[in-house]
Structure formats: structure tokens, C-alpha cells
N, C-alpha and C positions, 0 to 999 in steps of 0.2 A: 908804545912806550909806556914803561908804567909806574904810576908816583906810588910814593914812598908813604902817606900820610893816615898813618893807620885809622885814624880817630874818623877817619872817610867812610860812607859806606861801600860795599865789596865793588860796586861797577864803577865807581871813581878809579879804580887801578889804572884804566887803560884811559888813555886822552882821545876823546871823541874826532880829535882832528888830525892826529896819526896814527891811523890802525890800517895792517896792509891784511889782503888774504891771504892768507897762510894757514898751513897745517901745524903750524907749534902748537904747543901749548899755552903758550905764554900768550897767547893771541886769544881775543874776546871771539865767544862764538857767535851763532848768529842769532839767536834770540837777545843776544847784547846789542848787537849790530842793527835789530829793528827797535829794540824800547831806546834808543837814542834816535834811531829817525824818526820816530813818534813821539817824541820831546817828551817820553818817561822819567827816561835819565836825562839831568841836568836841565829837568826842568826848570823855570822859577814862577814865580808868582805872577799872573797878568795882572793884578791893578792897575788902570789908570784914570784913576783919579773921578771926576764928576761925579762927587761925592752926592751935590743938589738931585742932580738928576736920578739917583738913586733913590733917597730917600723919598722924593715924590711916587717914586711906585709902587713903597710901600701902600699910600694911600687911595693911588687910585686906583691899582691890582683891588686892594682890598675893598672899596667901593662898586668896583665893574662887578666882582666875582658874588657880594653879598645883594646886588640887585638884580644879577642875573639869574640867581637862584633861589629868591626870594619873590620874586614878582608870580613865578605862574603856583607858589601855593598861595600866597595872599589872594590872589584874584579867583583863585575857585574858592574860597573861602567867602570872598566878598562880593555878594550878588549885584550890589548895584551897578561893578566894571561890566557885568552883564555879557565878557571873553564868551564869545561862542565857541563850543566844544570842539570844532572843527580846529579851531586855533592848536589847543591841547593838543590834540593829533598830531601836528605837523611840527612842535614844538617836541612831542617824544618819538618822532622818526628822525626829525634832524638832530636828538641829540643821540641815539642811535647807532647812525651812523657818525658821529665825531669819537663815540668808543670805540666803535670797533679802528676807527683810522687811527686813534689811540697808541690802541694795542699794536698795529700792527709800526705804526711809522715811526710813532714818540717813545717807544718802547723797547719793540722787538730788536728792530736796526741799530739803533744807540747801542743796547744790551751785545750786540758781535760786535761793536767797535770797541768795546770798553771790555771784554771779556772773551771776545768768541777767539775761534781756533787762528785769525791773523793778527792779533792784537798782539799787542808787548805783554798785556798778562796770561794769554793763551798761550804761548810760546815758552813759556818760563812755569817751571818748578810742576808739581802737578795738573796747574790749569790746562798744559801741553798733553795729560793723556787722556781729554776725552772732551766731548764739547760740552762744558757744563750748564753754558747759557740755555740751550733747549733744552740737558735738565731737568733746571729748574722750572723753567716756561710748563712743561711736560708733568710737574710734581705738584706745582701750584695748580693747575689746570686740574689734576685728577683729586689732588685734595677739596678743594671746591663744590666739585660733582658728589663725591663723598660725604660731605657737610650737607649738601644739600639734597643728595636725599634720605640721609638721616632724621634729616628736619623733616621732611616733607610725611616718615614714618611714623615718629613719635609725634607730631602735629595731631598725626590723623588718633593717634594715641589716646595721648592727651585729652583731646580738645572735640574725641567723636561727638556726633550727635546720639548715638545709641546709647553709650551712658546715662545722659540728661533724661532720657525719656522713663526710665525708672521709679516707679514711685509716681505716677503721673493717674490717676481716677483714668477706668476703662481702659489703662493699657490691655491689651492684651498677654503680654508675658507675666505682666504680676499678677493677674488674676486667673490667670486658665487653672492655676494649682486650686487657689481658696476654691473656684468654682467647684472642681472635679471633688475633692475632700467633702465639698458640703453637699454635692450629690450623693457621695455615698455615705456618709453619717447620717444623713436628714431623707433619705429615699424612701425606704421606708415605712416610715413615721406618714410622708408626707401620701405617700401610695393610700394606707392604711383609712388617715383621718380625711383628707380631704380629696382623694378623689380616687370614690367608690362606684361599685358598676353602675349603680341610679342615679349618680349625678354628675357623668361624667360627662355630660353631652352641655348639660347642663351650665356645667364649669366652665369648658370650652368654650362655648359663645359668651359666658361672661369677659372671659379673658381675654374673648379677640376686642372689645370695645373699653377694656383700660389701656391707658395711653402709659406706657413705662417711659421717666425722662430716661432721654434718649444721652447716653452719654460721649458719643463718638466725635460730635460735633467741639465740641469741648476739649477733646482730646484732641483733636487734628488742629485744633487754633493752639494749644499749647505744643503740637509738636513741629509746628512751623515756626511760632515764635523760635522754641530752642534752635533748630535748626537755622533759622535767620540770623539769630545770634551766632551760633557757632560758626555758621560759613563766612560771618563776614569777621571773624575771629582769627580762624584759621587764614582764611586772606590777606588780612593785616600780617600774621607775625611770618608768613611765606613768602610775602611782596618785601617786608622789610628787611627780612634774613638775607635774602637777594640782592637788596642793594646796598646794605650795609658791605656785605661782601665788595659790589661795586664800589665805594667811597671808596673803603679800604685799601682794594689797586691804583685808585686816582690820589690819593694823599701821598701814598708813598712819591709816586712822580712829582708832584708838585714842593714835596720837600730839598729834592735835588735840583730842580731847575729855580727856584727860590733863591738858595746857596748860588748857583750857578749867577742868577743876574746880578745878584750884591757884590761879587769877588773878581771878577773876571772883565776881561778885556770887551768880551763880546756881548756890553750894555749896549750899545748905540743901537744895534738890531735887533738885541732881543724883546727890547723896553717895550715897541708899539707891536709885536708877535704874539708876548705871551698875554697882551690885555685882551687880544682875539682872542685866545689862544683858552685863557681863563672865561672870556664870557661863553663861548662856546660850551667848555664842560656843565659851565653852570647851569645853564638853561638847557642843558641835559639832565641834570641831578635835580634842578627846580620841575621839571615836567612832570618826569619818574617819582618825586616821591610828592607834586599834587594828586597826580592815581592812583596813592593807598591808601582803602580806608580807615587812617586813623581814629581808633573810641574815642568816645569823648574825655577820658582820662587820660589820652595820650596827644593833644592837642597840640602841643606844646615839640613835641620829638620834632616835626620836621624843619623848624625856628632853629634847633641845636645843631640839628646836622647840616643845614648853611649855615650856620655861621661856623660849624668847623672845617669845612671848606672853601669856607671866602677867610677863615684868618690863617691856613696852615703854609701858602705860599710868602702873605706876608709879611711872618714871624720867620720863615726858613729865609728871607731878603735881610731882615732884621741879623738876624744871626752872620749871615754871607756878610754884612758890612763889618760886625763887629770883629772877626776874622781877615779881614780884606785886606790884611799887609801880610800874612801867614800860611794860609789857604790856597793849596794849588791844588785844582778841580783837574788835573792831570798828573799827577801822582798815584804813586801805584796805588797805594792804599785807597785814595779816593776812586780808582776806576774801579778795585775790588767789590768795594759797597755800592756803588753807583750800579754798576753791570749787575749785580746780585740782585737790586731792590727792581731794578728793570725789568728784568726776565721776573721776574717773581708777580709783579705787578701786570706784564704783560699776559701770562699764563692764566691772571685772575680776569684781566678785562677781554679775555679774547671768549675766553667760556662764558661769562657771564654775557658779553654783548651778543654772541650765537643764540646763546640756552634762555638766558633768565629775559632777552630782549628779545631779539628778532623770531627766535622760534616762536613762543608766547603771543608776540604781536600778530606775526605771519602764520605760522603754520598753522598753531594749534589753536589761529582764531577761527570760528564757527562761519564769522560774519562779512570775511575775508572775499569770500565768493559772492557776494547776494550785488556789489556793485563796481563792478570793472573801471570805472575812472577814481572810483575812492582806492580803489586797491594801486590803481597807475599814477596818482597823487602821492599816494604812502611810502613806493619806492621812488618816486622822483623827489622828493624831501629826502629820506634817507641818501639817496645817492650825494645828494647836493652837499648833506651836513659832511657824509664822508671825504666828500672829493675838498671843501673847503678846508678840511683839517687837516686833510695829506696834502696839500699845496704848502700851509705851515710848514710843514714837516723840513722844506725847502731851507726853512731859518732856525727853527729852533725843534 
């Protein structure tokens, strides 16, 4: 049956509570048929209420989230916590694996509810001819790897050791010309004056008892220096490139599920989920970026980047209240963004926690091999952080 009320939008025509199957026209089809059992259409808004208990999690999301990811730079910072380095370990395997459970649970799965090809927005309009959610997953993943070894090119560019060593007393390359030119302008001159058939034996055993400063010495401490400098240069802006990328997938999430606990029905579960939920990533993102070394003129960078992921869930709760009579986080428009920033964020955390984490950690560590219970530690932390994060996955 279908109302009259033009000022409606298009899927109001038909009344969700008598439509038969049929072959009319007049008759909604079935992509109409599922965004009304998915409470698309005619959805309304869940607020209910427990305002208090909202705005408490502002403060202690934001509390959990800025000590969980503040503590393990401070303490490698500050010698007298005296954190054994074993601790670090097992604090960036277990957060490790909370990215990767991440990417795949808090992410990837949401991302086909909210997008994929059975959804009310897959089924409808172009979303219906092709699965966009992998995609993006698929586009983000490859742009990543592309950034990242671009960087990893012009790093080496940039910031070689072979430039620096230019200009450097007893290089080799800057001198082999002056040498060879002043052998053969001064040859000679030098044949001629000073060593002549009568005194050439003469000369020779002079010459083997002057000591010539030796200049090599000098040149190998300056080209370790440089080199010391540059490697832990280029370390720094590869490790950071890395995880800045990482933050970047995790912010996006934490903006939508932020929104999500301020607006919606499903406070009461989500409240004590996402304070795990958040200290977990954090003490992922506090381990990873106490292992970079930052110069001393960047001291300050890893202080900004907790705090911009212990304030960005919540300032996005902040916002979910100030909307929370309006805001329906099931709306089409809100699954569109949601599904989009999901798979996009997901595509970023699944490369990054393979490529920039676990290969890095695992494979292409050296030292990986030399102790079999360190190594049987590393993935029993990993597994742990991941299997605790996919159990989440359960609620929120």
C-alpha cells in the first residue's frame, strides 16, 4: 500500500507492514525488502537516556587511553622505573597482535555489515554492482605499501651516508683526482730535483723512517660518526612513517565507535568493552613508538601522538552526546561513512600489522633464531594480545 506524502523520502511510499510478494510494479523490490529488515528504513534514533553514565566515559576512556600509551614511553625514558627490556617485548607483541585482531574483527566484519554485498547499502543503487568494501580494504592496503616504499627510497636519498662522507680529509674519492693531477704536473720536477741516480737509495731509506700522519684513522671515526648519525636518522623517520600510518587506521575507528557510545542504545555494553578495548590499542601504540629513536629535537613527537589518541575517541563521545537526540548510527548515510572509513582503516591496519610489525619483528629479525623460548614467548604474547581483542570483537 502506498502513502501519498510526497515531502517523505522515496522508500516511505510503501508501509513496511503491508507489502505482499508480487510481481507489480507497484510493489517495493527487494533491496527495499532488506533495508527495512535491517532497520535502514524507518529507522529512528536509539537514545536512551543515561546521560551521567555517558559523560563519565568521556573521562575515563580518556584517562585509560592517555596512561596506557603514555606509560611505556615515559618509562624507557626514565631510568630509575628501571622496566626490563623483556617487559617492551611482550608489551609490542601483545599489541601486535591486538592490530592485527583489529583489522581483522573491529574492522574488516563491521565494514560487510555496513557496506558489503548483503547489506541494505550493498544491495541498493551502485553499491549492488561490485563489493566495494574489499576495494577499498585492497586500495588502502596497496597505497600504503606504495608510500612506504617510496619513503623507504628517497630516505635512502635523502639522508645516504655516501653524501656526508664528501669533503671529509683522506677521503678517498675527493682526493684520488688532486693526487693523480699533482703527479703529473709536479712528476717531473720531482724525478729531476730530488731523486736523482746517486741519491736514490739514499732518499729511500730516508723516507721509510718519516712517519706521514696517517690520515685514515681520522677518516674512519668521521665516517662512523656520519654513518651513526644517518642510520639512526633514517630509522627514526621509517619507524615513524610506519606508524604514523598505523595511528592513522586506528583514529579513523575510534572516531566512529566514539559517536557510536554517545548516541545509541548499546551504552550499557559498550561502556566497560571499549575501556579494554582502548587500553589495549594503547599499549600498542605506547610500546611501538617507545622503539623509535627519536633525536633529541624530536622528543616531544611521541607525548603528541598519545595524546592524540587518548583525546580522539573522547572528543568523537563528546560529539555522539551533543547529537544524541538526531544521530542514527544506522542510517544509510551513516553506514556509507562508517563501512567506507572501516575498510579503509582496515586495509591500513592489516598491511601495516603483517609488513611494518610482525614481518619486521619476526622475520626479518636476525636474532629471531639465536633463542627458541624467546622466540616461543613472542608468539605466545602475540597470540594472547590477538585472541583478547577478537573475544571483544564479541561486543563491540
Amino acid at each position: 500500500m502506498a502513502h501519498s506524502d510526497h515531502s517523505a523520502p522515496w522508500w516511505e511510499q510503501w508501509d513496511p507492514y503491508n507489502v505482499t510478494v508480487s510481481s507489480n510494479n507497484t510493489e517495493p523490490d527487494d533491496a527495499w525488502r532488506v533495508c527495512v529488515i535491517q532497520g535502514v528504513y524507518f529507522g529512528e534514533n536509539e537514545y536512551n537516556g543515561q546521560l551521567g553514565g555517558r559523560i563519565s566515559a568521556i573521562f575515563v576512556i580518556l584517562i585509560t587511553s592517555l596512561i596506557a600509551t603514555t606509560f611505556p614511553v615515559i618509562s624507557k625514558r626514565v631510568k630509575w622505573l628501571r622496566i626490563p627490556e623483556l617487559a617492551y617485548t611482550i608489551a609490542k607483541m601483545f599489541g601486535s597482535g591486538v592490530i592485527v585482531a583489529t583489522a581483522y574483527i573491529h574492522l574488516m566484519d563491521p565494514s560487510y555489515q555496513e557496506i558489503g554485498v548483503n547489506s541494505c547499502v550493498g544491495v541498493t543503487g551502485n553499491w549492488s554492482e561490485y563489493s566495494w568494501n574489499a576495494a577499498l580494504m585492497l586500495a588502502a592496503a596497496v597505497f600504503v605499501f606504495i608510500v612506504d616504499a617510496y619513503c623507504d627510497f628517497f630516505a635512502d636519498v635523502w639522508y645516504g651516508v655516501h653524501d656526508h662522507l664528501k669533503g671529509i680529509p683522506g677521503n678517498h674519492e675527493d682526493s684520488e683526482i688532486e693526487i693523480t693531477e699533482n703527479a703529473h704536473s709536479h712528476g717531473n720536477a720531482l724525478g729531476e730535483d730530488l731523486i736523482s741516480e746517486d741519491n736514490e737509495s739514499g732518499f729511500n731509506e730516508a723516507c721509510s723512517h718519516v712517519e706521514i700522519p696517517e690520515q685514515s684513522s681520522f677518516k674512519n671515526d668521521v665516517k662512523n660518526d656520519v654513518a651513526s648519525v644517518d642510520s639512526n636518522d633514517i630509522a627514526y623517520r621509517s619507524q615513524f612513517a610506519g606508524f604514523l600510518t598505523l595511528e592513522f587506521g586506528i583514529l579513523f575507528h575510534s572516531v566512529m565507535i566514539g559517536l557510536t557510545l554517545g548516541s545509541t542504545s548499546e551504552y550499557a555494553t559498550l561502556y566497560p568493552v571499549l575501556v579494554f578495548h582502548q587500553a589495549f590499542e594503547g599499549l600498542g601504540i605506547g610500546a611501538r613508538l617507545s622503539a623509535i629513536p627519536f633525536p633529541k629535537n624530536r622528543v616531544w613527537v611521541p607525548y603528541v601522538m598519545c595524546a592524540a589518541y587518548a583525546l580522539t575517541t573522547p572528543i568523537a563521545i563528546a560529539i555522539g552526546l551533543g547529537v544524541r537526540q538526531t544521530y542514527n548510527d544506522n542510517s544509510y548515510t551513516a553506514l556509507v561513512v562508517s563501512g567506507v572509513l572501516d575498510s579503509l582503516s582496515a586495509g591500513i591496519l592489516m598491511y601495516t600489522g603483517f609488513v611494518e610489525l610482525l614481518a619486521r619483528d619476526f622475520i626479518f629479525n636476525p636474532h629471531r633464531t639465536k633463542n627458541i623460548w624467546h622466540l616461543n614467548l613472542q608468539l605466545f604474547v602475540f597470540l594472547w594480545g590477538a585472541g583478547l581483542m577478537a573475544l571483544l570483537g564479541k561486543w563491540a
